[in-house]
LOSETI-627198 format. One record per residue (C-alpha): residue number from 0; residue in three letters; y, z, x. Coordinates in steps of 0.1 Angstrom, whole numbers, plus 5000, padded with zeros to 4 digits. Example, Ala and Ser with C-alpha at 12.3 -4.5 7.8 and 13.67 -1.06 7.14 Angstrom:
REM LOSETI-627198
+------+------+------+------+------+
| resi | resn |    v |    w |    u |
+------+------+------+------+------+
|    0 |  ALA | 4955 | 5078 | 5123 |
|    1 |  SER | 4989 | 5071 | 5137 |
+------+------+------+------+------+
REM end
This chain:
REM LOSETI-627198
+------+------+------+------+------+
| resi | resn |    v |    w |    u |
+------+------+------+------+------+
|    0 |  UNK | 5000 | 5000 | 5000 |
|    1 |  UNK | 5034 | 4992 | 5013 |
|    2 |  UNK | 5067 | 5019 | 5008 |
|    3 |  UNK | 5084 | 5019 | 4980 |
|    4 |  UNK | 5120 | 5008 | 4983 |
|    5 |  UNK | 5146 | 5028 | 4994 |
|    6 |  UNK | 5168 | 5045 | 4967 |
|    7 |  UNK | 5198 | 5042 | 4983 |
|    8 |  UNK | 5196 | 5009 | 4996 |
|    9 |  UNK | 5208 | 4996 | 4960 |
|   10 |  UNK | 5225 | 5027 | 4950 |
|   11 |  UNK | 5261 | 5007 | 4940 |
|   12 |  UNK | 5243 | 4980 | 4922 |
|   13 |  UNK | 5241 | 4968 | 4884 |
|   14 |  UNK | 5209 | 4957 | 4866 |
|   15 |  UNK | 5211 | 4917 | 4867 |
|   16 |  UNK | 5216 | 4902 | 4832 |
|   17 |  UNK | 5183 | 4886 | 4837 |
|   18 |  UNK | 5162 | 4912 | 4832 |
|   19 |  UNK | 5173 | 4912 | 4795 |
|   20 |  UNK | 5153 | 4881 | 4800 |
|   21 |  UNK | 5132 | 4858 | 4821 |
|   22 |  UNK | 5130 | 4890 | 4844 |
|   23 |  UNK | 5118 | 4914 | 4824 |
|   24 |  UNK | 5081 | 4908 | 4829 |
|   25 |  UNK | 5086 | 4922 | 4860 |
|   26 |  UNK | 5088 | 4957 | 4844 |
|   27 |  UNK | 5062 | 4980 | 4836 |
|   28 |  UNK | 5053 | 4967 | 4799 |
|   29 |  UNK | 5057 | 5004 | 4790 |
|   30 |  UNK | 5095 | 4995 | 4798 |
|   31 |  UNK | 5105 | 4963 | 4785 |
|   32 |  UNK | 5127 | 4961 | 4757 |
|   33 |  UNK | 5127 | 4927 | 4743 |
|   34 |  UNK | 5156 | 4925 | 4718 |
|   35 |  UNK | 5147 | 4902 | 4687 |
|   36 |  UNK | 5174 | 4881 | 4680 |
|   37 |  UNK | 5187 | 4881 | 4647 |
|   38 |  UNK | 5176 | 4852 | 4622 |
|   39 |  UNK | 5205 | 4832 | 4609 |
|   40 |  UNK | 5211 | 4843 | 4571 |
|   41 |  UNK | 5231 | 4834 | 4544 |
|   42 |  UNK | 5244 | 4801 | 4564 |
|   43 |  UNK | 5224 | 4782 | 4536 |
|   44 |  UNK | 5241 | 4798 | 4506 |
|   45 |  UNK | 5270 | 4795 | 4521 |
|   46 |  UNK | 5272 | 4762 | 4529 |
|   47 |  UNK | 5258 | 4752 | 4497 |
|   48 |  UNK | 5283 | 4773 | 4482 |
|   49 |  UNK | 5310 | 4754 | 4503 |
|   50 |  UNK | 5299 | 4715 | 4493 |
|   51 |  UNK | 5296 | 4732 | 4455 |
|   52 |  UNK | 5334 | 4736 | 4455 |
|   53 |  UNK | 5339 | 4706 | 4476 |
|   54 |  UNK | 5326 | 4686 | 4448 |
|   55 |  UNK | 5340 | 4705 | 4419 |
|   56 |  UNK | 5377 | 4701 | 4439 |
|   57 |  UNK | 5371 | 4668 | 4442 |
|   58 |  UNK | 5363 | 4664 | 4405 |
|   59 |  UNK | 5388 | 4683 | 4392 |
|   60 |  UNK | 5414 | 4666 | 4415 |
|   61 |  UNK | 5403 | 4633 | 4402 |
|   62 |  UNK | 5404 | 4642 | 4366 |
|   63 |  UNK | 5439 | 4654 | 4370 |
|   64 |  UNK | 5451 | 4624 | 4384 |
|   65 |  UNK | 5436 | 4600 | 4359 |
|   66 |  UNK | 5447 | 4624 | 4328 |
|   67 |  UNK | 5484 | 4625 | 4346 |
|   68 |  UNK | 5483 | 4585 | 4348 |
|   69 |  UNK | 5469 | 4575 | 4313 |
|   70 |  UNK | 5494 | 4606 | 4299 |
|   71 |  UNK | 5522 | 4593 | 4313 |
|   72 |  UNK | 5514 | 4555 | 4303 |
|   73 |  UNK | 5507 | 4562 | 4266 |
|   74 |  UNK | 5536 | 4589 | 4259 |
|   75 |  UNK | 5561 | 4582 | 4293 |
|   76 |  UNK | 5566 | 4606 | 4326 |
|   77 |  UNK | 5571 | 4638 | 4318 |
|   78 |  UNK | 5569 | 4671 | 4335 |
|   79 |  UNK | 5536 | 4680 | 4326 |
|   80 |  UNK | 5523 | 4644 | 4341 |
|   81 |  UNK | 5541 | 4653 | 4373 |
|   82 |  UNK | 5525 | 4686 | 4377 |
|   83 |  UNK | 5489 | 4674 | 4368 |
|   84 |  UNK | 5492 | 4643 | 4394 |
|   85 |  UNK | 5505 | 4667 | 4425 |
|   86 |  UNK | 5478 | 4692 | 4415 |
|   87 |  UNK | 5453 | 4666 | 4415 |
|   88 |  UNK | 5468 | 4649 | 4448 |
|   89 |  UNK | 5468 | 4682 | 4463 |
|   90 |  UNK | 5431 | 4691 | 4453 |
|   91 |  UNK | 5418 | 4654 | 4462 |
|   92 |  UNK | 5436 | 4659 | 4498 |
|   93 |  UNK | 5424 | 4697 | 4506 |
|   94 |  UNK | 5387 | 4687 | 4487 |
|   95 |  UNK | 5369 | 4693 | 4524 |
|   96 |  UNK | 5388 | 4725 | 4537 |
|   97 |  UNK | 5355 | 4747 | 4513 |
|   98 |  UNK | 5328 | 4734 | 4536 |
|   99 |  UNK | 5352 | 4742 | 4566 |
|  100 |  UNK | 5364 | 4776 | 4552 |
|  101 |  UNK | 5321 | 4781 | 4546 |
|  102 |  UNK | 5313 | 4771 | 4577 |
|  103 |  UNK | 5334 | 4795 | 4597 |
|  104 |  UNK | 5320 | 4828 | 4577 |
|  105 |  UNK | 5289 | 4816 | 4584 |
|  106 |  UNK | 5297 | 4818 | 4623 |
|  107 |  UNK | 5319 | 4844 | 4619 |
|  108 |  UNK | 5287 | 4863 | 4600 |
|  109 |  UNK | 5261 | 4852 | 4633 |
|  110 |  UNK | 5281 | 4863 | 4656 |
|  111 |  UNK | 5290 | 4895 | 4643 |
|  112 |  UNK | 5251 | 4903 | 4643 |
|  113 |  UNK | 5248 | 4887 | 4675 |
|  114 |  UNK | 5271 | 4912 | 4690 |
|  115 |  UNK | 5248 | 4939 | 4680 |
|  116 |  UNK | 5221 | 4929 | 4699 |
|  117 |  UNK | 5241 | 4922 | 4729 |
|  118 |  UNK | 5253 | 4960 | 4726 |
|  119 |  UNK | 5215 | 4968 | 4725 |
|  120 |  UNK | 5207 | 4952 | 4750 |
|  121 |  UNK | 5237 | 4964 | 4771 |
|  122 |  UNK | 5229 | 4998 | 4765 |
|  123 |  UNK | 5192 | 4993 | 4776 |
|  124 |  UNK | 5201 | 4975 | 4808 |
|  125 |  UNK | 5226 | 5004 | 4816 |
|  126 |  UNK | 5197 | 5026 | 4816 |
|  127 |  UNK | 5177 | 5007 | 4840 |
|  128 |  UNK | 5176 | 5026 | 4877 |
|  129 |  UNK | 5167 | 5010 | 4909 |
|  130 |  UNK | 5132 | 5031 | 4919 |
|  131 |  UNK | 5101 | 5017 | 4918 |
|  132 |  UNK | 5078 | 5020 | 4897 |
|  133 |  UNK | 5042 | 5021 | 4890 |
|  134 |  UNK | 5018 | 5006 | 4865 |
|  135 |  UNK | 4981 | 5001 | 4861 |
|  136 |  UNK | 4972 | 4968 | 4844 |
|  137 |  UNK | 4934 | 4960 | 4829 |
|  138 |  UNK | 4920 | 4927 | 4825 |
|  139 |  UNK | 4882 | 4910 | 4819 |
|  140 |  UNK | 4872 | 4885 | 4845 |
|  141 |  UNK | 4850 | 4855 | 4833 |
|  142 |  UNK | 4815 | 4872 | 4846 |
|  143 |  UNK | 4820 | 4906 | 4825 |
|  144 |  UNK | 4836 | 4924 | 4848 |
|  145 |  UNK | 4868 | 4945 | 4843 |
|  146 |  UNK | 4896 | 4942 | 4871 |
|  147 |  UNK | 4918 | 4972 | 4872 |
|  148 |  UNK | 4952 | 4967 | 4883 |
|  149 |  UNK | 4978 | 4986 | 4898 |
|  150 |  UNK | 5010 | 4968 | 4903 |
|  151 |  UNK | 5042 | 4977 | 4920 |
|  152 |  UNK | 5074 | 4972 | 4906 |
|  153 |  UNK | 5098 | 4974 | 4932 |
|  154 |  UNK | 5134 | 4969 | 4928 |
|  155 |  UNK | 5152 | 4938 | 4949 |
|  156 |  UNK | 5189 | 4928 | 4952 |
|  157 |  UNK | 5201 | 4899 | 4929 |
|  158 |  UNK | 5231 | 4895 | 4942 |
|  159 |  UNK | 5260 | 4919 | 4962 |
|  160 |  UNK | 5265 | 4939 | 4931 |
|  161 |  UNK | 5233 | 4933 | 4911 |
|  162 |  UNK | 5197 | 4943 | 4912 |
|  163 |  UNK | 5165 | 4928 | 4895 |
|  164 |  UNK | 5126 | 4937 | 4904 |
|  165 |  UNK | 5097 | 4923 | 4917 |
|  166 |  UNK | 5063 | 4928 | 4903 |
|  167 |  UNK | 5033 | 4926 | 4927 |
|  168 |  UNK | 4995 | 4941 | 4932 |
|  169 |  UNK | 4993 | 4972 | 4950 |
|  170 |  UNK | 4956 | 4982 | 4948 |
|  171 |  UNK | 4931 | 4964 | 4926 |
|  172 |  UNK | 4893 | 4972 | 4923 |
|  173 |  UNK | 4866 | 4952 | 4900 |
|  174 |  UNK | 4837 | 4969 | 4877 |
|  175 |  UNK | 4807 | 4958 | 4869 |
|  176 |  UNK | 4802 | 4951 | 4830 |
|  177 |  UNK | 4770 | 4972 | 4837 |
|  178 |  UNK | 4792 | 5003 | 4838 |
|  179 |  UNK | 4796 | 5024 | 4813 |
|  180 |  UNK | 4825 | 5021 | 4794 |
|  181 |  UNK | 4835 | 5052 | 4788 |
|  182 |  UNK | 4835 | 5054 | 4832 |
|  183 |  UNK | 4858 | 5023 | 4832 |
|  184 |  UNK | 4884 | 5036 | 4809 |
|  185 |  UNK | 4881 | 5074 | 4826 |
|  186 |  UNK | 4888 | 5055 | 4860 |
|  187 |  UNK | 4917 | 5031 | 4845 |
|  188 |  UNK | 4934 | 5069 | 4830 |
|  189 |  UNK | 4931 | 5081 | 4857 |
|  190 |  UNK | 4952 | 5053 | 4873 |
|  191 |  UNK | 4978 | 5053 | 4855 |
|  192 |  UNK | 4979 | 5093 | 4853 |
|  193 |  UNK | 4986 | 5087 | 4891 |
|  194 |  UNK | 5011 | 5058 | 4887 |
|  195 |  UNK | 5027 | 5084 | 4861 |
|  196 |  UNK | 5037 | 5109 | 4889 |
|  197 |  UNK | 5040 | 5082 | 4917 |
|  198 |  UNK | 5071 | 5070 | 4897 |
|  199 |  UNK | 5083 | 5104 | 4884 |
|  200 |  UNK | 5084 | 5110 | 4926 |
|  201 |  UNK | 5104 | 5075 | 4928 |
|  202 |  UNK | 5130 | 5088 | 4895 |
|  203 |  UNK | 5137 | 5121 | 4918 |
|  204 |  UNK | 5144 | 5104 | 4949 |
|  205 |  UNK | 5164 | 5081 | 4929 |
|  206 |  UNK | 5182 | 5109 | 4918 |
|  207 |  UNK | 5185 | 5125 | 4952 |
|  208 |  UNK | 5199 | 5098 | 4963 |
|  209 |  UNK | 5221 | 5092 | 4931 |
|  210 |  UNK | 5237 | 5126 | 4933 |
|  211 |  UNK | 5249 | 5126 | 4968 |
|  212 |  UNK | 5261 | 5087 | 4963 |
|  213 |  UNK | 5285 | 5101 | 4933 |
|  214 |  UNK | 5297 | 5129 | 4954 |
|  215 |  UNK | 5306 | 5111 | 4987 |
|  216 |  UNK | 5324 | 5075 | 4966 |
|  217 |  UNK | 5360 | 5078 | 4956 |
|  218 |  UNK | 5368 | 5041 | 4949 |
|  219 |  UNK | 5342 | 5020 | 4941 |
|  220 |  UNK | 5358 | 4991 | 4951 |
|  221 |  UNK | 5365 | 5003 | 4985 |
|  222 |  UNK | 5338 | 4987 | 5004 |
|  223 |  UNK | 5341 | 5011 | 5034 |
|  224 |  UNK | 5339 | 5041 | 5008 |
|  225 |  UNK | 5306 | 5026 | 4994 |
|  226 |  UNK | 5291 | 5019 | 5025 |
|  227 |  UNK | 5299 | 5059 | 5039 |
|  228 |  UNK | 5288 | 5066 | 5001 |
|  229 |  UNK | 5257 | 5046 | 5007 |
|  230 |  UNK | 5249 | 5064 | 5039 |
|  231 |  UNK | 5252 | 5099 | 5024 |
|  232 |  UNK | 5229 | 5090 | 4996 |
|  233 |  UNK | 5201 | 5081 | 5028 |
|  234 |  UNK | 5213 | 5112 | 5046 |
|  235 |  UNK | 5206 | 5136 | 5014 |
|  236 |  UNK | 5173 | 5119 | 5007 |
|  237 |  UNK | 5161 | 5126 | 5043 |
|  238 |  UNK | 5165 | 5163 | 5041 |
|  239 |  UNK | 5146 | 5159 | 5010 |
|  240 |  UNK | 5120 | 5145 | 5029 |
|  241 |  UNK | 5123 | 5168 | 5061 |
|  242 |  UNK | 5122 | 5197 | 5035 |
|  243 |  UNK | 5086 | 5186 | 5024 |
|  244 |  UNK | 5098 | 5177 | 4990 |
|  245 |  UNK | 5093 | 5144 | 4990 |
|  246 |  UNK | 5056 | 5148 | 4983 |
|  247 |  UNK | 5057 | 5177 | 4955 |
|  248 |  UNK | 5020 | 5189 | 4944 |
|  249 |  UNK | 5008 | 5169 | 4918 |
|  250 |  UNK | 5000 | 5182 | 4891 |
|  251 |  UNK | 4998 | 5171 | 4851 |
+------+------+------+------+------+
REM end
């Protein structure tokens, strides 16, 4: 097994804004939080709803005019004519401003709902730390045999300011299908019991590390500050090590 990451080596970064995607199979499953986008509803009705009036505008506009022109040729112009052709001019002219007007509260609907899941999914990538973490994985190979996993996920810069992970084997062994079950499933518990406490271990160092980091920065922008900031967080996390708490007793 190789060492996990350093905590403090990413201790300034942001989660990348792909792990509320393509990158979040690279997270224990136990931690992914694929956010459901919303279905688009009520664009139907109201669309339909917007070419209804559409049509009925147009109608009515049309009626108008021809009631204002055979009124006025059988009896003469009169007010009344004039009013019923500039209504009907007006509502023949503006006829296609409904579907418009529907149109834009059905966007204006989506995207309302589409902020919320951008503010869950905000909130969840917030809460993502750079430690590493530990997960078994079980799957059936093609001769019977069940392949126990445990895969490292170890966190990896994305950029200067943004971190992502990267999921990889750490230890894998194979049982026979002639086995017992219940022996298989006691041994894949048992994994993951220990991957359980090998992250908890990670989470405390990350918070080690964390805690002295917070303490040492003033201005996060100041790249000199982070760095010194940086370098406490390694310093504090080495007397946590030299103090023989790196390792405590593992228990459940």
């Amino acid at each position: 097994m190789s060492e996990p990451a350093n905590p403090a080596d990413l201790i300034d970064c942001q989660p990348d804004e792909a792990l509320a995607g393509a990158d979040m199979a690279r997270l224990p499953a136990a931690e992914q939080r694929p956010v459901a986008h919303p279905p688009v509803r009520g664009r139907r009705p109201l669309v339909a709803a917007g070419v209804t009036l559409t049509g009925v505008t147009l109608a009515c506009g049309v009626v108008l005019l021809a009631v204002g022109i055979v009124d006025s040729i059988a009896s003469g112009f009169g007010t009344l004519d004039l009013v019923a052709l500039a209504v009907g001019a007006l509502l023949v002219a503006t006829h296609w401003g409904w579907i418009h007007v529907a149109e834009a509260t059905a966007n204006a609907l989506d995207a309302r709902r589409e902020r919320g899941v951008l503010t869950l999914q905000r909130g969840w990538l917030e809460s993502l730390k750079p430690y590493t973490r530990y997960s078994v994985a079980t799957n059936v190979l093609d001769d019977g045999s069940i392949r126990i996993t445990r895969l490292r996920h170890t966190p990896v810069r994305a950029s200067a300011r943004t971190f992502t992970f990267e999921s990889a084997s750490d230890s894998e062994e194979v049982h026979s299908g002639d086995e017992p079950a219940a022996a298989v499933s006691e041994r894949a518990e048992e994994l993951r019991r220990q991957a359980a406490l090998d992250t908890e271990r990670e989470r405390r160092r990350w918070e080690i590390a964390a805690d002295a980091y917070e303490r040492a920065v003033i201005d996060a922008e100041d790249e000199d500050q982070r760095a010194a900031a940086r370098l406490a967080a390694s310093r504090a996390l080495s007397d946590r090590i030299n103090a023989n708490l790196r390792e405590p007793p593992l228990v459940e």
